[in-house]
C-alpha positions as CSV (number, residue, x, y, z in Angstrom):
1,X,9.8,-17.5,0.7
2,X,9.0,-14.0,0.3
3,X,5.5,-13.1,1.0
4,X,3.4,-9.9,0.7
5,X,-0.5,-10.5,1.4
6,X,-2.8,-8.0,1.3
7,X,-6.0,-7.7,3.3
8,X,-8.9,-5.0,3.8
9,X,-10.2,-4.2,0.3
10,X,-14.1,-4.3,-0.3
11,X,-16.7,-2.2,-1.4
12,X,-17.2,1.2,0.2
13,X,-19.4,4.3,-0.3
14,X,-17.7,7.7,-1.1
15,X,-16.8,9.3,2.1
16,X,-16.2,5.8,3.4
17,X,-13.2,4.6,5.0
18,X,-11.6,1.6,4.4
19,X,-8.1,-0.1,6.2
20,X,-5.7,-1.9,4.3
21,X,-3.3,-4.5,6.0
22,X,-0.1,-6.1,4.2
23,X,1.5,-8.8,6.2
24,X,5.0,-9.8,5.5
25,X,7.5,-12.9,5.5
26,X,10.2,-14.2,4.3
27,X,12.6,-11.1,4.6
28,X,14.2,-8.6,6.9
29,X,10.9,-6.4,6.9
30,X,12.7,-3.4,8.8
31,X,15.3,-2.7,6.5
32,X,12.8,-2.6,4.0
33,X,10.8,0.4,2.8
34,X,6.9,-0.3,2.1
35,X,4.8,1.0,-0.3
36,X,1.0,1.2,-1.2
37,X,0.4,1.3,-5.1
38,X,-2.9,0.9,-7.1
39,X,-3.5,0.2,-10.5
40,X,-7.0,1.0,-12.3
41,X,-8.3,-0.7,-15.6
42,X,-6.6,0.5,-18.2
43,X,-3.7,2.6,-16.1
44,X,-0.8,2.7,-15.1
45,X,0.3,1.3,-11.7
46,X,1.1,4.5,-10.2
47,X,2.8,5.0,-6.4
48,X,-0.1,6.0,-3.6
49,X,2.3,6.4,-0.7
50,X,5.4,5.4,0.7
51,X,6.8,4.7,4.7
52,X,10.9,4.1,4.8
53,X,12.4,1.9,7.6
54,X,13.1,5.1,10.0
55,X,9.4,6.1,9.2
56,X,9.3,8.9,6.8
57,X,6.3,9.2,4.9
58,X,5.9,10.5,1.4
59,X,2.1,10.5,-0.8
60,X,0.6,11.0,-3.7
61,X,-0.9,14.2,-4.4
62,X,-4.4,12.9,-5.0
63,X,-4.1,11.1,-1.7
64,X,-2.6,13.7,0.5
65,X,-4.3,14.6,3.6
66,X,-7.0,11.4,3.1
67,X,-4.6,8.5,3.4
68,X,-2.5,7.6,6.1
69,X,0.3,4.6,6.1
70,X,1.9,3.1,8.6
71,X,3.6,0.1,10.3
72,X,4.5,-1.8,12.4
73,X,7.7,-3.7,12.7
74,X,7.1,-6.1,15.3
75,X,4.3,-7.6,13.5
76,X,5.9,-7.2,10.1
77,X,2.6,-5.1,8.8
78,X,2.4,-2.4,6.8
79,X,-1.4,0.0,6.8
80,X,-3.3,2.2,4.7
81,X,-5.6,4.3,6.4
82,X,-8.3,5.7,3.8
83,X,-10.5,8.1,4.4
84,X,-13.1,10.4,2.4
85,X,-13.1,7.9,-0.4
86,X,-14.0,9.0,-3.9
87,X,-14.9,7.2,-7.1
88,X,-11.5,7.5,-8.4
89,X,-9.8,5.3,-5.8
90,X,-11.5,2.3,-7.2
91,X,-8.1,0.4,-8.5
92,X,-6.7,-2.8,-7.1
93,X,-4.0,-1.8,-4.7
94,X,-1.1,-3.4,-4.2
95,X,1.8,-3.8,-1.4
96,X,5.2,-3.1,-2.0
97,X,8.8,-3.5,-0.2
98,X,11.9,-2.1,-1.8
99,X,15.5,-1.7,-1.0
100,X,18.4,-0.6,-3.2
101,X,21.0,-3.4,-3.1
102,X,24.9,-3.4,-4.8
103,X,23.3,-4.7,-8.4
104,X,20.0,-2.9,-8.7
105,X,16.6,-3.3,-6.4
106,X,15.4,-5.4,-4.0
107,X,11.6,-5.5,-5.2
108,X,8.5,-7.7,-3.9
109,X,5.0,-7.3,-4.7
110,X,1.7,-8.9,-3.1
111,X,-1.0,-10.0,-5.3
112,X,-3.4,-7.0,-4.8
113,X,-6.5,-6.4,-3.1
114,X,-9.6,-4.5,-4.8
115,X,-11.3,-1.5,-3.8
116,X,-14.7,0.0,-5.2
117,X,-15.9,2.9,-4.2
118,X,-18.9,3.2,-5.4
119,X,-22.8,4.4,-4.1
């Protein structure tokens, strides 16, 4: 069974810093590329930041320069670093693997975790 589950969200002043943690299962995680992507009431799901198998990294505009993602293979983990929080970060975020396979994509999600930032 495929599993994506998200850890680290919470309630954080702006400025703050806060870690996510995605663990994995159930698949090959490092053929996979992982993703970070958050949703807010009302919006779109939109893409926060993105780490392929080799370890190229690709972000979000609004993100770029504050976030940080990373992983780690041998314990199937994917990370979002966050730093200098502002208001409009507050959105669940959500963990992603993809990989493009002979009849369309290979695509997981976890369940989300929530992050407020908020004084």
């Amino acid at each position: 069974q495929v599993q994506l589950v998200e850890s680290g969200g919470g309630l954080v002043q702006p400025g703050g810093s806060l870690r996510l943690s995605c663990a994995a299962s159930g698949f090959i995680f490092n053929i996979y590329a992982m993703g970070w992507y958050r949703q807010a009431p009302g919006k779109q799901r939109e893409l926060v930041a993105t780490i392929t198998n080799g370890g190229s990294t690709n972000y979000a505009d609004s993100v770029k320069g504050r976030f940080t993602i990373s992983r780690e293979n041998a314990k199937n983990t994917v990370y979002l670093q966050m730093n200098s929080l502002k208001p409009e970060d507050t959105a669940v975020y959500y963990c992603n693997a993809a990989r493009l396979v002979l009849f369309g994509r290979d695509d997981y999600w976890g369940q989300g975790t929530q992050v407020t930032v908020s004084s």
